[in-house]
N, C-alpha and C positions, 0 to 999 in steps of 0.2 A: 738518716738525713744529716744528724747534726756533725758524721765525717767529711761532710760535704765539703771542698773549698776552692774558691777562688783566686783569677789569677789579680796581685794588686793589682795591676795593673787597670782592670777592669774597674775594678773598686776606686780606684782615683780619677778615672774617666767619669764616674757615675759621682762623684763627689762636685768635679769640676764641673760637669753640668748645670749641676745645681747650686754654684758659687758654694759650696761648702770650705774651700782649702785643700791644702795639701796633706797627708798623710804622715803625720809624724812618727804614730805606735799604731798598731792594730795588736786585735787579740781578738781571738775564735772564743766564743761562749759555750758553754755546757748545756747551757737551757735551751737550743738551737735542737730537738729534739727531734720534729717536725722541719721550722721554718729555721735552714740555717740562718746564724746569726753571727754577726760582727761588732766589736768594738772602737770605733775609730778615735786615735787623740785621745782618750777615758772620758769622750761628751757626746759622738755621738752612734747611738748603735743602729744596723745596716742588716734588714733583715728581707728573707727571700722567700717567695711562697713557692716553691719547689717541689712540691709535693702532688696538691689538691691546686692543680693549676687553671679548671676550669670554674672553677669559685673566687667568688673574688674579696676575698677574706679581707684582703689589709684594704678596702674601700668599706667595708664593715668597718676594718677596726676604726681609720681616719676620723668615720664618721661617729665612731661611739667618744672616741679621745677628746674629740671638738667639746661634743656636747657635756661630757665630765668635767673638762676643764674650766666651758663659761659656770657649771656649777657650785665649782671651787673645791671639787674632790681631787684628791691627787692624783693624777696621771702623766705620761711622759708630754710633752709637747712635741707635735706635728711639724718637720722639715718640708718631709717630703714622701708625698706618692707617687711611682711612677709605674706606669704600667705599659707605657711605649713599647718595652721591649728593644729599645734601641741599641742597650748593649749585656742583656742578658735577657732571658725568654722568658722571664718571669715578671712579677709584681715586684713591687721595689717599696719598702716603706723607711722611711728614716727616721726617728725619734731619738730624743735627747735622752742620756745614759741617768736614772735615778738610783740615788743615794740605798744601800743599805742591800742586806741578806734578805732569803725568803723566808717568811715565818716559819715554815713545816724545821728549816733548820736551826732558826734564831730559839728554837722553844726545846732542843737538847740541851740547852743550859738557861733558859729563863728563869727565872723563880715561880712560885703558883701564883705570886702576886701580879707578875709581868703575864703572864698566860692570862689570865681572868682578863685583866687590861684593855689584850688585843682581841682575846674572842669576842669583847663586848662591841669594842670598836669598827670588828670588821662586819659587826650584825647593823651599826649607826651607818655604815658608809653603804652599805648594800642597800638600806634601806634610801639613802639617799640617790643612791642608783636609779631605783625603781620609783623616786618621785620625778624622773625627767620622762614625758610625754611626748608619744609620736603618733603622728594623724594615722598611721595603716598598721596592718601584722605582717609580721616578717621581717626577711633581711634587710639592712639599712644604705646599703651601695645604690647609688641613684642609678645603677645600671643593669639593677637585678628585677629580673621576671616576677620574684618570688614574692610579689608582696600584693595585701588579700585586705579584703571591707571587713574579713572577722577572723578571729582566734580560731574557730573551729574548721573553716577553711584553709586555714593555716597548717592545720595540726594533717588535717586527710589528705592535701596535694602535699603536706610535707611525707608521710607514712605512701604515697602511694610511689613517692622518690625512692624513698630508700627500700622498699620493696622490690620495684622494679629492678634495682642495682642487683640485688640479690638474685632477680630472675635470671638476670642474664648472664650472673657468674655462676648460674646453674646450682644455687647452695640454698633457695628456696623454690617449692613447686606452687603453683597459680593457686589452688585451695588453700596451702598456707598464706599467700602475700594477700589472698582476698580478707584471710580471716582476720588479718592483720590488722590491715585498714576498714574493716567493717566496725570496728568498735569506736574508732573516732566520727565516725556517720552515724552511730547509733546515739552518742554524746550528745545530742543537741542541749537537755536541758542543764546536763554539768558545766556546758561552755558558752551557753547563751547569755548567764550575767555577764561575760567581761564583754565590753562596747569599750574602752578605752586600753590605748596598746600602753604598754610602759617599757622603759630601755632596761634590756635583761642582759647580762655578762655573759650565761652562757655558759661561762667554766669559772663558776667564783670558787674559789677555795684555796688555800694558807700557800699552794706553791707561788699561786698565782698574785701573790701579794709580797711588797717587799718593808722591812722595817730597819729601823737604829734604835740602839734603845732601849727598844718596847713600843716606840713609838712609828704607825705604818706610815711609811714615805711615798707608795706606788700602790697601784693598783693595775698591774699588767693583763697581757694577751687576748683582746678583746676581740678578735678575729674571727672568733663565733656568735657576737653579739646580736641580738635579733630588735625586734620592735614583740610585747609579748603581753601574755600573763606575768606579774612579776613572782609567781608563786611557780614559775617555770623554773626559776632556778635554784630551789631549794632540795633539785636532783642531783647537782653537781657536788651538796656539802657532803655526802654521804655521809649521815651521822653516824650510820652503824663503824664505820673504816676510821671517819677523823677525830671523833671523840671518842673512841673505845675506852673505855677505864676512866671520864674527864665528862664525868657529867656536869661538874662544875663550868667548864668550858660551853657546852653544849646549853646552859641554863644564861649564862652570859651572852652569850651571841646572840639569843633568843630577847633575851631583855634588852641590847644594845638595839637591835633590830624592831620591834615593838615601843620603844621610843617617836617613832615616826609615821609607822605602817602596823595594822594588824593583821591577821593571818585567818582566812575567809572562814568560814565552816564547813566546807567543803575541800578542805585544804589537804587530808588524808586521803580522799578518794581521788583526788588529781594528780597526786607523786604516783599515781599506780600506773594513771596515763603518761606522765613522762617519764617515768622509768622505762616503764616500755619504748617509747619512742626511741631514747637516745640508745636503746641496749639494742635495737635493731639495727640503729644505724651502725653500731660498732660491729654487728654480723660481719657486714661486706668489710671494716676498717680491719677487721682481726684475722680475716681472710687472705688480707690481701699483705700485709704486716707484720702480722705478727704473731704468726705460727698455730700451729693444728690445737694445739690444748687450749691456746687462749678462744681459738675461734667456736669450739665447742663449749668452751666455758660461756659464750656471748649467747649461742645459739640455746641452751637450755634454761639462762636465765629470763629471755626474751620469750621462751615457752611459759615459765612460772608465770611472769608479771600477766602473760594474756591471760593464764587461766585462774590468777587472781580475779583481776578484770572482770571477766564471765561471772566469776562465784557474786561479784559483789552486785550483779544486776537484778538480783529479787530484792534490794534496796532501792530499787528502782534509777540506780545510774548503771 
């Protein structure tokens, strides 16, 4: 997607719409991986949901950006959403262009002192993430189906989605997709304490953050952001991949984060359930993407975590 490109043309039609100006510079982004992306002017950037176009991701993001921002976390600031369709067939989202590199790269030459810094930091803002409160679970677009009175409904009509996807690209058989979703129905009493949604990123982790410095300026791509468990997101950090060898980092994050929020007691038997969830949904994502190894690599990790799951239920979850 991110070779994707448009004609200016269109791009200055979609500017003028929206009183933005005229086009002075543009520049195609590298992060555009997925949702191509633009630069316009160096303020503001023009991004396209091209992809997953019958989600409506950047009505997600809008709405997570809003809500970060009245909280005073750093995020881009919202132009414009458009999803008319009027002169491209997709989602339209505009945001103002933020200062600085992404961490994953700012930390090839950081010091340990700058690293400690920002790991701790990004566990303070997560944490402050997960104190913005929404009345349902689920996706945050005023215009989606998908939102539910509980977490655990959430979880099954989510698992019975991505299953489904699966059935019908013929890469999962009905005994497997039931088995799937039978352990989020059998969950009742692991997901019955959370009664309150909290605002979840989704995809938090160091690319997805930008800094100067040492100091983080943004907190991007919120397009998968949900209404949740806030302990839903602690799948995305993959400690085993991001702190490999930096347990220092991994001890930091943990403490910046624990500042605000602590970490349930049931906290290790629930990354087993979202691990599974999101490895399932990348079943169909890697199927369809990004090639034969990666897809078998999704398909037998998604095996493990279920039969983790199974093992752990003479503990009675």
């Amino acid at each position: 997607m991110k070779s994707m490109r448009f004609d200016i043309l269109t791009i200055q039609d979609i500017l003028e719409k929206h009183s933005l100006g005229r086009i002075d510079r543009i520049e195609y982004s590298d992060r555009g991986i997925v949702n191509p992306c633009v630069f316009i002017n160096d303020h503001y950037v023009v991004r396209v949901n091209a992809r997953d176009v019958e989600l409506p991701k950047f009505d997600n993001e809008q709405q997570a950006l809003r809500m970060m921002k009245s909280e005073g976390i750093p995020v881009p600031d919202v132009y414009v959403f458009d999803n008319s369709h009027e002169h491209l067939p997709y989602e339209i989202l505009i945001t103002s262009k933020m200062p600085g590199i992404d961490i994953w790269k700012a930390l090839e030459t950081a010091t340990d002192e700058s690293k400690i810094k920002m790991a701790y930091n990004s566990g303070v803002l997560l944490a402050k993430i997960h104190g913005i409160g929404r009345d349902e679970f689920g996706e945050l677009a005023l215009s989606s189906n998908n939102q539910y009175d509980s977490w655990q409904q959430y979880l099954v009509e989510g698992m019975k989605q991505r299953t489904n996807r699966c059935l019908k690209l013929g890469i999962l058989n009905p005994e497997e997709a039931e088995r799937y979703v039978f352990v989020y129905k059998r969950a009742t009493s692991l997901f019955s304490g959370i009664s309150t949604a909290s605002l979840v990123h989704n995809d938090y982790h160091f690319a997805n953050m930008l800094c100067v410095d040492g100091e983080i300026t943004a907190i991007l791509d919120m397009e998968w952001s949900i209404a949740g468990d806030p302990e839903f997101d602690f799948k995305s950090l993959h400690f085993k991949d991001v702190f490999t060898d930096a347990s220092e980092m991994q001890q930091a994050f943990m403490a910046g984060y624990s500042t605000l929020r602590k970490l349930s007691p049931l906290f290790d038997i629930k990354q087993l359930y979202y691990q599974l969830f999101e490895t399932v949904e990348l079943i169909s994502v890697s199927y369809l993407h990004w090639g034969e190894e990666s897809y078998q690599g999704f398909k037998a990790s998604a095996k493990s975590w279920l039969e983790q799951i199974e093992a752990s239920w003479s503990t009675g979850y």
